[in-house]
DRENVEXZA-772013 format. One record per residue (C-alpha): residue number from 1; x, y, z. Coordinates in Angstrom, 1 decimal, decimal comma. Example, Ala and Ser with C-alpha at 12.3 -4.5 7.8 and 13.67 -1.06 7.14 Angstrom:
    n       X       Y       Z
    1    12,3    -4,5     7,8
    2    13,7    -1,1     7,1
//
This chain:
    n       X       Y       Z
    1   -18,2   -55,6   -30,4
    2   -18,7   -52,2   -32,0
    3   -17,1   -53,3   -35,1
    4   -18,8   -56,3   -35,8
    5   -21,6   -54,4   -35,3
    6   -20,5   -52,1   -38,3
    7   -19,9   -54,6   -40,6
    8   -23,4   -56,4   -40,1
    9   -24,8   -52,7   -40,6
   10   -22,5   -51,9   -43,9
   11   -23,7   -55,7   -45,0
   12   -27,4   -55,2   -44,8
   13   -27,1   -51,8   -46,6
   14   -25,3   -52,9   -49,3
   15   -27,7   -55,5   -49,8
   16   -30,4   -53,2   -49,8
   17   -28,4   -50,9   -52,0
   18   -28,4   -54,3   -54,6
   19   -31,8   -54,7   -54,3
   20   -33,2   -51,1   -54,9
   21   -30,5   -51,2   -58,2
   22   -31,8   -54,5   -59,8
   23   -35,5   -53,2   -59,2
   24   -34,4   -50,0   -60,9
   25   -33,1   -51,6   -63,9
   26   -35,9   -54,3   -64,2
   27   -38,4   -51,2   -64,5
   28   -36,1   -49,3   -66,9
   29   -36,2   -52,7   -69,4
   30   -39,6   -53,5   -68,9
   31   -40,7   -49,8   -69,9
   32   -38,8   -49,8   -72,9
   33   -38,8   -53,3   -73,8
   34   -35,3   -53,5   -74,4
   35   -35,1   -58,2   -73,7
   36   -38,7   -58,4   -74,7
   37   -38,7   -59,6   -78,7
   38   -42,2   -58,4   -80,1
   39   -43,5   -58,4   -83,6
   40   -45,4   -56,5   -86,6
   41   -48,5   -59,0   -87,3
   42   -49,8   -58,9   -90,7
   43   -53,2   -60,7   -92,1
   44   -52,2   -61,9   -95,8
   45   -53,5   -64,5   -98,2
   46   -52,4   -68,3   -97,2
   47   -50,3   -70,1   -99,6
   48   -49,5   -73,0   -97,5
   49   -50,6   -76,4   -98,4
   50   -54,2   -76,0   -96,3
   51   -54,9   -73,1   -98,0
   52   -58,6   -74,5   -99,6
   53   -59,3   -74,7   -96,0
   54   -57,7   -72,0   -94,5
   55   -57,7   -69,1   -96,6
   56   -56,4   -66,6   -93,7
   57   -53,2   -66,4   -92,4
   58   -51,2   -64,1   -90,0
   59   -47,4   -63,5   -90,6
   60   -45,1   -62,3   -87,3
   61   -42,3   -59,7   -88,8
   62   -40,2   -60,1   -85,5
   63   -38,4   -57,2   -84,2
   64   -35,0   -59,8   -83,4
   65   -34,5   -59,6   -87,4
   66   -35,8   -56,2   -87,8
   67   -38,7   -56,5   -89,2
   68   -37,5   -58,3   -92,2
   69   -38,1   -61,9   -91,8
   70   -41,5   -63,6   -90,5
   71   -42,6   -66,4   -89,5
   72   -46,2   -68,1   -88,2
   73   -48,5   -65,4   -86,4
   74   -50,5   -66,3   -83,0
   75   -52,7   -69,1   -82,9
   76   -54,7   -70,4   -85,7
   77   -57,1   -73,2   -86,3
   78   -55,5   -74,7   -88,9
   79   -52,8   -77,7   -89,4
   80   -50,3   -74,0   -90,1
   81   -49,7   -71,8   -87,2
   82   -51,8   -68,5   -87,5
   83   -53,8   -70,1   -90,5
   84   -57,8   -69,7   -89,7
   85   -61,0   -70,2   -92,3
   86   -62,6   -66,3   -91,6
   87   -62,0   -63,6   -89,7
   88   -64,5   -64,0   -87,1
   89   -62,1   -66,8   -86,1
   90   -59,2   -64,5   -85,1
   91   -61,1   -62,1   -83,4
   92   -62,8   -64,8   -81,1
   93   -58,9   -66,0   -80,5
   94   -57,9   -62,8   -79,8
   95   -60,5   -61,8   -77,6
   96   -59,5   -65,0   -74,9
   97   -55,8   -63,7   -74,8
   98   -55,3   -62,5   -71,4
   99   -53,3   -59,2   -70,6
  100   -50,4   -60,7   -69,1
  101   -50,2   -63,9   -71,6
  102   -47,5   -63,7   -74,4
  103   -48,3   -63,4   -77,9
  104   -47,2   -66,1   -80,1
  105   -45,0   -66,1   -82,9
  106   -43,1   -69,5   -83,7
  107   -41,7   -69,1   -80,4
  108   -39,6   -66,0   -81,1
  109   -41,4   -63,4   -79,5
  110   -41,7   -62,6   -75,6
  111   -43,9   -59,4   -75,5
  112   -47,2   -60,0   -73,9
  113   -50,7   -57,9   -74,6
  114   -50,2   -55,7   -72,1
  115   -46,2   -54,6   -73,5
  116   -47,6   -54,1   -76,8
  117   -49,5   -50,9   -75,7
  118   -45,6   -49,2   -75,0
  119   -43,7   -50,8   -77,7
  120   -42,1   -48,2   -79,9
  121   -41,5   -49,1   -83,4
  122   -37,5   -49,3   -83,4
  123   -37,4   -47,4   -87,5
  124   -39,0   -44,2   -85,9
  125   -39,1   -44,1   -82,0
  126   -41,7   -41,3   -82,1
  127   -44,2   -43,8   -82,7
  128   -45,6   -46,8   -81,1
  129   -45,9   -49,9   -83,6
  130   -49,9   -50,2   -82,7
  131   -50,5   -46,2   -82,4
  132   -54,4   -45,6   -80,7
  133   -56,8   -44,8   -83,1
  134   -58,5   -41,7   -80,7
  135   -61,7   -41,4   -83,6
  136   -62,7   -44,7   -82,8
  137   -61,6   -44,8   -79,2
  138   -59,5   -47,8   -79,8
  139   -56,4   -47,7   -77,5
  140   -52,6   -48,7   -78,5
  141   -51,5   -51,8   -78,6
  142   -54,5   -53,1   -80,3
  143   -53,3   -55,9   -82,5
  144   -56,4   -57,1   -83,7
  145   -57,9   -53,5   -85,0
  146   -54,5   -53,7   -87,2
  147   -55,0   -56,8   -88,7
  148   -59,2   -55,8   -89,2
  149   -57,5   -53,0   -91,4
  150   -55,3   -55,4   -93,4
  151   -58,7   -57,2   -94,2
  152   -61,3   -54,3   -94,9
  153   -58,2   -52,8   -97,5
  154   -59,1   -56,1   -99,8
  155   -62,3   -57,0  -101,2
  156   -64,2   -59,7   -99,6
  157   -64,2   -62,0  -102,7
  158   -60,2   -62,1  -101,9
  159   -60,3   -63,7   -99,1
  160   -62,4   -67,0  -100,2
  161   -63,5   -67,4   -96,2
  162   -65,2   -70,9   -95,1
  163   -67,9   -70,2   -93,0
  164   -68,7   -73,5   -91,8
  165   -72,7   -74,5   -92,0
  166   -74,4   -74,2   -88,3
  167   -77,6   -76,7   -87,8
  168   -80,4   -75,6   -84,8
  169   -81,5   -78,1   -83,0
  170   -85,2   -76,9   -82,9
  171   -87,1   -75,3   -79,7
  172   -90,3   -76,2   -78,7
  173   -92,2   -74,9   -75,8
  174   -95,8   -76,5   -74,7
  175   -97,9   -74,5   -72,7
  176   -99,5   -77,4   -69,4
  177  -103,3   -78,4   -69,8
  178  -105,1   -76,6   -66,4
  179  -108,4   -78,4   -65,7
  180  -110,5   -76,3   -63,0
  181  -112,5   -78,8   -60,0
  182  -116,1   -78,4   -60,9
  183  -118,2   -76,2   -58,2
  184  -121,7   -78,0   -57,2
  185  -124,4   -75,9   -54,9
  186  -126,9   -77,8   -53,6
  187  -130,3   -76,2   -51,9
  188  -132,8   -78,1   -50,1
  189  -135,7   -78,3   -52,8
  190  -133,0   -78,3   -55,8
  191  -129,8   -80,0   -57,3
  192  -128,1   -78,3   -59,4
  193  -126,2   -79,1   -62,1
  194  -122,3   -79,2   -61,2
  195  -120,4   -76,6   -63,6
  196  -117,5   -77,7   -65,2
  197  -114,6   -75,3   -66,7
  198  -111,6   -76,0   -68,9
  199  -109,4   -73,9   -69,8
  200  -108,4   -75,1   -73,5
  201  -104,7   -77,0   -74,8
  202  -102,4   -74,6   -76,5
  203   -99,3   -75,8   -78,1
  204   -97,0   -73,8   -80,0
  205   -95,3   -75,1   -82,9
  206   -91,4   -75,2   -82,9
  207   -89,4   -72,6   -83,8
  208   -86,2   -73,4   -86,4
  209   -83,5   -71,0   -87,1
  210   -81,1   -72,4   -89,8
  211   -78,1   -70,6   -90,5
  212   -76,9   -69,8   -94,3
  213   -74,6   -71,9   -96,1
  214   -71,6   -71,0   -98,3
  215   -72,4   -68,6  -100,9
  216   -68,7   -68,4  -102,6
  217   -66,8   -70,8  -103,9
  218   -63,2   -70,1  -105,8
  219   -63,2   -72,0  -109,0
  220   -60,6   -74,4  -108,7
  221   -61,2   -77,7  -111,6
  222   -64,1   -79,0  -109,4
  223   -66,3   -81,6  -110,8
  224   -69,9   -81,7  -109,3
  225   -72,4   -84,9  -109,7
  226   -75,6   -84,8  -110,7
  227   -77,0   -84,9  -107,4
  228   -80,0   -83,3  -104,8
  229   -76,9   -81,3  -102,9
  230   -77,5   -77,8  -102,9
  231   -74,0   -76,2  -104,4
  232   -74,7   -72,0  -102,8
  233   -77,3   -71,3  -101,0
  234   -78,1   -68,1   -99,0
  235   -81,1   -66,6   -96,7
  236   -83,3   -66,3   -99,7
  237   -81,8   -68,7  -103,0
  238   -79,6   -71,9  -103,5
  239   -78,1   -73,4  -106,8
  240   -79,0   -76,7  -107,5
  241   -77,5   -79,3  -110,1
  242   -79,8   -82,4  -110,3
  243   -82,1   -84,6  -112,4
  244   -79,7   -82,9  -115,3
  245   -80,6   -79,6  -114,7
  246   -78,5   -76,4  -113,1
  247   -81,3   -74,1  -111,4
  248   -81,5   -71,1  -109,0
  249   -84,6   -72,0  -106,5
  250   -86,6   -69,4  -104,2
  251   -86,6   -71,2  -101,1
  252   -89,6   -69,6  -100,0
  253   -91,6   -70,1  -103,1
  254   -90,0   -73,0  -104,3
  255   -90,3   -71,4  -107,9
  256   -86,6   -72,1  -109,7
  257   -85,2   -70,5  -112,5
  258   -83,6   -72,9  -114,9
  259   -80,0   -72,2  -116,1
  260   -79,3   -75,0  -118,6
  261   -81,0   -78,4  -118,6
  262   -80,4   -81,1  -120,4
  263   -82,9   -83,6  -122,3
  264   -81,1   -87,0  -123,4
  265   -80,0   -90,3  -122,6
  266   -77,0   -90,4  -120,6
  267   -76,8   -90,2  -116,6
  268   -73,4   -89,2  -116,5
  269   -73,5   -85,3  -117,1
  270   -71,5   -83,0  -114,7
  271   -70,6   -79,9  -113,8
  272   -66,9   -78,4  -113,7
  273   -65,7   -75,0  -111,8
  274   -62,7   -74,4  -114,3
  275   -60,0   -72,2  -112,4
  276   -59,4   -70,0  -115,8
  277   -62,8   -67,7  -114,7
  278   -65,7   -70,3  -116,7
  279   -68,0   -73,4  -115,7
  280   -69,4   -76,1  -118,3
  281   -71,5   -79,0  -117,9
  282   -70,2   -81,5  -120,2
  283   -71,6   -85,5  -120,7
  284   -68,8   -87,6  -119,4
  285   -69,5   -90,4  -121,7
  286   -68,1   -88,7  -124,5
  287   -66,7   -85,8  -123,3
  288   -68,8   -83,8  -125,3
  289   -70,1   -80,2  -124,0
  290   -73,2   -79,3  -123,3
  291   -73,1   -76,1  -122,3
  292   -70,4   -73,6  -120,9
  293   -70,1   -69,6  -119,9
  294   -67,0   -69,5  -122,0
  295   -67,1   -67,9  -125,2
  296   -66,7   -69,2  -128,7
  297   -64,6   -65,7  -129,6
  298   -62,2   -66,0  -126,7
  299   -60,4   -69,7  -126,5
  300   -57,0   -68,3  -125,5
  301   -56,9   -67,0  -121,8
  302   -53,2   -64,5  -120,8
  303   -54,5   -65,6  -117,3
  304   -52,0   -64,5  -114,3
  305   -50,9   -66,8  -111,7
  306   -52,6   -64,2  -108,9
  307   -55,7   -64,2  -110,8
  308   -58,6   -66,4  -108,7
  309   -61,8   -66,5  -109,9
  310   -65,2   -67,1  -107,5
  311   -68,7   -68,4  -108,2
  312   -71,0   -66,0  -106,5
  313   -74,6   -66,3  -105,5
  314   -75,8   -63,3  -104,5
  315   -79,3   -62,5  -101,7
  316   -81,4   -61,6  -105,1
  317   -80,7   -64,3  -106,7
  318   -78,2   -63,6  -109,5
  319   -75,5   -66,4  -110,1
  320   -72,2   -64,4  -111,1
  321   -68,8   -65,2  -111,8
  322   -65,8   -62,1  -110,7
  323   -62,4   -61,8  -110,0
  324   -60,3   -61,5  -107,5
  325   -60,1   -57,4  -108,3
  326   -63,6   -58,1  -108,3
  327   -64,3   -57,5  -112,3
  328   -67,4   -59,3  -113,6
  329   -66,8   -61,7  -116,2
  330   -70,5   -63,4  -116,1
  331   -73,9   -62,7  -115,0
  332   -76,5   -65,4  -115,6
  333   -78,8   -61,8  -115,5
  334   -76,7   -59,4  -117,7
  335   -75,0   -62,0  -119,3
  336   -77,9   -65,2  -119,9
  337   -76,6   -66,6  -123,3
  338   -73,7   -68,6  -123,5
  339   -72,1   -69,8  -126,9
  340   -73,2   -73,2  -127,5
  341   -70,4   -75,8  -128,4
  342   -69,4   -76,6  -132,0
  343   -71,7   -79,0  -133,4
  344   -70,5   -82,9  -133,0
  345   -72,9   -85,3  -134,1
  346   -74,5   -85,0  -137,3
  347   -77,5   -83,3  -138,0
  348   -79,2   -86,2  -140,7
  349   -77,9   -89,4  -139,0
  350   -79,8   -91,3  -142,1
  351   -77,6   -89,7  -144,6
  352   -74,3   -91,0  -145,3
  353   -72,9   -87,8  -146,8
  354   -73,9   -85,6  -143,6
  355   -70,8   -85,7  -141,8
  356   -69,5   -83,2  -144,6
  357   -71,7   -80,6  -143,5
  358   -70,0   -80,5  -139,7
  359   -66,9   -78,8  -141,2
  360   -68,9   -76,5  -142,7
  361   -71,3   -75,6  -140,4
  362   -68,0   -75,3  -137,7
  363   -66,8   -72,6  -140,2
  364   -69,2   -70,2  -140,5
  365   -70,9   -70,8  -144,1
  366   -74,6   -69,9  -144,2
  367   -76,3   -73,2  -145,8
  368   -79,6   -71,4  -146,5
  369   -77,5   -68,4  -149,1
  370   -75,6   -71,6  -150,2
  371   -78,3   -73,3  -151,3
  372   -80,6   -70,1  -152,8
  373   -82,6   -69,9  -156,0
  374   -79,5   -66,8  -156,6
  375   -77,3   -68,7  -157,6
  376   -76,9   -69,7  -160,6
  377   -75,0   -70,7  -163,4
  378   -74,5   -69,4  -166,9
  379   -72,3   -68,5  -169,9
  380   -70,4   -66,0  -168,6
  381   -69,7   -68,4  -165,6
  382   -71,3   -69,2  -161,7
  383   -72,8   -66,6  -160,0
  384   -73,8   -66,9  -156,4
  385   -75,9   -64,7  -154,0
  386   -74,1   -61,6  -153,1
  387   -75,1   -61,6  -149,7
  388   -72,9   -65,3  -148,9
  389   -69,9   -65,1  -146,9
  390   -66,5   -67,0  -146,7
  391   -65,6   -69,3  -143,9
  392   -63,9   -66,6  -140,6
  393   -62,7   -67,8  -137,8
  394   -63,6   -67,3  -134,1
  395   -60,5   -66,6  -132,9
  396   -59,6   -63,6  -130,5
  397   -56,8   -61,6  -129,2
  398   -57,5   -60,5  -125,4
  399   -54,7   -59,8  -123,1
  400   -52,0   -61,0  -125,5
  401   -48,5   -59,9  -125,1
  402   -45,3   -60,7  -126,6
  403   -44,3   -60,9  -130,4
  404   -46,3   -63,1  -132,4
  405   -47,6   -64,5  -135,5
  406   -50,6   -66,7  -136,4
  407   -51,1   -67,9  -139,6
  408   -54,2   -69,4  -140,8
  409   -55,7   -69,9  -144,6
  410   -59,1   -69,0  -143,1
  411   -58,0   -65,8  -141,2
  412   -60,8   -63,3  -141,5
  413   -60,6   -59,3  -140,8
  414   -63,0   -56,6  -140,8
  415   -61,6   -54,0  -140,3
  416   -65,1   -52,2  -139,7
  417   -65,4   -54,1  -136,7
  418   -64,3   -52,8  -133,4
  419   -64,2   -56,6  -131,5
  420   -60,2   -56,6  -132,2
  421   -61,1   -60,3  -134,3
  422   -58,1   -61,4  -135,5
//
């Protein structure tokens, strides 16, 4: 009796003793994360097929590949994990991600929220891979005030964000008609008159809030009809293309400022948002162009594959064209004149000779110096007006790199001008 009495005893403790040691060891894991994959989110530029849509994406470096390989970050709203249109997207994500959930990435991480503020960055165990930030009282582990950094260190033209267009259903609030019982006092000798009150209708007018519309868009070969749409619009402006005319209009004057518009015939003019940093409104009837930003003196482009290019419209109402390093390259304010298209029609449609004078005019050769009383001829042979020049070209070298050489019989330099024509 006494021994079975031991071994029940030595049993239970030893199962106790298994208990306390698996407890132990599931605390020592959990506090340095040793099973729990985690990863280093990044916010970079989308490249994936929905990237018009989804400018934004988040990359997971996972910790199981150290650091070196990623794959899809946390949520998303796009058809790509992690993929979203803005930022104010991932922070509302973020922000419903409870403590205790796990953080996403393509299913190769197990870390949740709350692990993230112990995590030690595995290259330097000194430091935790989402350190606190103690100026701005932002605690460790805070994966979202990370990727906010990744986003503030570009400029906001880089990101191209969609900020989808938000209609207010409008309020209106009527105040109730009170009508006050008349009061009638009667004496013996006299009737009075019954007095009537009313207190008056009041009825206040709706109240509509209407949220601004895109004003970016990344030039990417768009063509845009000739139609009532608004193409930017902001709190105080919106570009308009219609009834053949591309304007900037006040919206709360109504007063518009007239870019290019175009008197003719044809109802078939558009506008195109050329991805090499210009837009041009050509007549699609006979491809001919009416007007562009692009310059006669630079037709060759050295453009990079990283280089995008946005059409701005900014709150005071200047329509501008940058880069992505956020250079200006036009200004409908500092820049208003644009090079007007080499001549294509004839300029005497009644004479049958005045298709010769396109070429010319093309080339540069002043008519009115051609054609003056100075020149003359005589014995010694033809003089002509000193001040007429020969035909130059327009063409320019910007950006060009590599060894080449351009020939041309009507190659012009002066070499007392500093605008590098070739």
């Amino acid at each position: 009796m006494i021994n079975n009495k031991l071994i029940i005893s030595i049993f239970i403790i030893f199962i106790i003793f298994i208990i306390i040691i698996f407890y132990i060891k599931k605390k020592l894991i959990d506090k340095f994360n040793i099973n729990k994959s985690h990863a280093l989110f990044v916010l970079e530029k989308n490249s994936a097929s929905n990237k018009d849509t989804h400018p934004l994406r988040i990359y997971a470096y996972t910790s199981s590949y150290g650091y070196m390989s990623s794959t899809n970050g946390f949520g998303g709203t796009g058809d790509y994990g992690g993929t979203y249109r803005n930022f104010e997207e991932i922070v509302n994500y973020y922000n419903n991600i409870d403590n205790n959930s796990i953080v996403g990435c393509g299913g190769h991480c197990s870390a949740t929220l709350q692990d993230y503020k112990e995590i030690y960055d595995v290259r330097d165990t000194s430091k935790l891979l989402y350190p606190p930030d103690e100026i701005n009282n932002i605690e460790a582990g805070n994966i979202l005030e990370k990727l906010r950094k990744d986003y503030l260190a570009k400029p906001i033209e880089y990101w191209g964000e969609i900020i989808p267009t938000t209609t207010t259903t409008p309020t209106t609030t009527t105040t109730p008609t009170t009508t006050q019982t008349p009061t009638t006092t009667q004496t013996p000798t006299t009737t009075q008159t019954p007095t009537t009150t009313h207190t008056p209708t009041t009825t206040q007018r709706p109240t509509t809030t209407h949220t601004p519309t895109i004003t970016l868009i990344t030039l990417n070969n768009q063509e845009i009809e000739n139609t009532n749409n608004s193409i930017l619009e902001n709190i105080n402006y919106k570009l308009l293309f219609n009834n053949n005319t591309l304007k900037i209009c006040n919206k709360n004057s109504n007063e518009c400022t007239i870019i290019y518009e175009y008197i003719g015939d044809s109802n078939n003019i558009i506008l195109i948002l050329n991805k090499e940093g210009y837009i041009e409104i050509i007549n699609k009837d006979n491809n001919n162009i009416l007007w562009t930003t692009k310059k006669n003196g630079e037709p060759f482009f050295n453009i990079s594959n990283d280089i995008s290019y946005y059409l701005i419209l900014t709150e005071n109402g200047e329509l501008k064209i940058t880069d992505n390093n956020n250079n200006l390259i036009w200004s409908n304010i500092t820049q208003p004149t644009t090079t007007k298209p080499l001549i294509t029609q004839p300029i005497n449609t009644h004479s049958n000779s005045s298709s010769n004078l396109i070429p010319i005019l093309n080339a540069g050769i002043d008519l009115l110096n051609f054609f003056s009383d100075k020149n003359y001829i005589s014995e010694r042979g033809i003089h002509f007006n000193s001040k007429m020049k020969g035909p130059h070209t327009n063409i320019y070298q910007k950006n060009f790199s590599g060894t080449s050489n351009v020939y041309s019989p009507y190659l012009h330099y002066n070499k007392n001008n500093t605008d590098n024509i070739v």
